[in-house]
C-alpha positions in Angstrom: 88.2 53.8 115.6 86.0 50.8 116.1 87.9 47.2 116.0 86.2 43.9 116.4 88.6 40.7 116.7 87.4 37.2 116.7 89.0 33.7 117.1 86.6 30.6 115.4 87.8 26.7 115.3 86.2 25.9 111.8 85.6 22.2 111.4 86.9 20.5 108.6 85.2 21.3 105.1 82.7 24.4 106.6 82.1 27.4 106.5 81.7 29.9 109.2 78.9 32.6 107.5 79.8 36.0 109.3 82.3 36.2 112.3 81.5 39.6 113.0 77.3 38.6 113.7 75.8 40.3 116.8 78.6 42.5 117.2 78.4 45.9 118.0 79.7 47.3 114.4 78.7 44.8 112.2 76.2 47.6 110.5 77.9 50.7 109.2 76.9 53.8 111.2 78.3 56.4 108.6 80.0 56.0 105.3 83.4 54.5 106.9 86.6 52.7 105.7 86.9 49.4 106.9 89.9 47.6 107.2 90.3 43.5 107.6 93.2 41.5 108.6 93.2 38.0 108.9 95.3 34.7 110.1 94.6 31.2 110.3 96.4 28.2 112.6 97.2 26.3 109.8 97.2 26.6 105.3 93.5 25.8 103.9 91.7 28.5 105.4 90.2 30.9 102.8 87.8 34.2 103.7 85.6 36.8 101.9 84.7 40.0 102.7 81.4 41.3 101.9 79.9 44.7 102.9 76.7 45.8 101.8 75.7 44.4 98.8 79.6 44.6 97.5 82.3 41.9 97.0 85.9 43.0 98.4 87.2 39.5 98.3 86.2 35.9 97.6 87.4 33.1 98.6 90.8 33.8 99.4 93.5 32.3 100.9 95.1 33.9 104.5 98.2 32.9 105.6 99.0 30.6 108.6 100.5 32.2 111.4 98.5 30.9 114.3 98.0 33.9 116.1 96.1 36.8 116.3 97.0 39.3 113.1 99.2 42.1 113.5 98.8 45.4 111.8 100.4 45.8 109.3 101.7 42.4 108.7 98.6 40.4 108.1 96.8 43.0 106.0 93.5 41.4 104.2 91.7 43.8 102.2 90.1 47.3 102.5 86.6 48.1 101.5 84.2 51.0 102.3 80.9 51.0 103.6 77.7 53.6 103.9 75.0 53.9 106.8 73.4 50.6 107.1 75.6 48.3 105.6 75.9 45.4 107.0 80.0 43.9 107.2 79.9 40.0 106.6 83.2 38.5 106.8 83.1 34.7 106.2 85.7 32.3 106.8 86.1 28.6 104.8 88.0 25.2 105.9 89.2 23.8 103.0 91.2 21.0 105.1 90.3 17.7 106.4 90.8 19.2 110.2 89.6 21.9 112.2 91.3 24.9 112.1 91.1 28.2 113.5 90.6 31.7 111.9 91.8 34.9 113.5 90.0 38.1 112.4 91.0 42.0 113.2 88.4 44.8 111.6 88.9 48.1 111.5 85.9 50.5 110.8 86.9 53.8 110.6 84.7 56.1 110.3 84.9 59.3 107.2 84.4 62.2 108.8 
């Protein structure tokens, strides 16, 4: 199973567009399950999860653990992809600091 973690500082009042961009699994190569867990240094961070041309969450809050998440603790959201789609996973300061996001996906592949 294919898992991609990142770690972004996102400035105050921004948005980061896709943390998973350029990385090896951000397209779907088979219909897969695709799991995201998420933490963030500090409260005020908020993410969506996009895949394909579907909406598994907007605009959500994570919670503020500072540190990288744990499985199953930090749980985000599930969604499901097909070949080609492309996994955006976005993350949003809503603070009036920088603060940094903390991202685990899981793509699983259905077999």
């Amino acid at each position: 199973m294919p898992v991609m973690t990142d770690r972004q500082s996102v400035a105050a009042n921004t948005t980061i567009g896709n943390v998973v961009a350029g990385k090896l699994h951000e397209f779907c190569a088979s219909p897969c399950i695709i799991k995201v867990y998420a933490t963030a240094s500090a409260v005020g961070m908020n993410m969506s999860v996009l895949v394909g041309n579907e909406t598994f969450a907007q605009d959500q809050e994570i919670n503020a653990q500072n540190r990288l998440p744990l499985e199953p603790d930090d749980f985000f959201v599930t969604a499901a992809g097909v070949q080609g789609d492309r996994i955006v996973v976005s993350l949003r300061n809503t603070t009036a600091g920088a603060v940094t996001g903390f991202t685990r996906i899981e793509v699983e592949p259905i077999r």
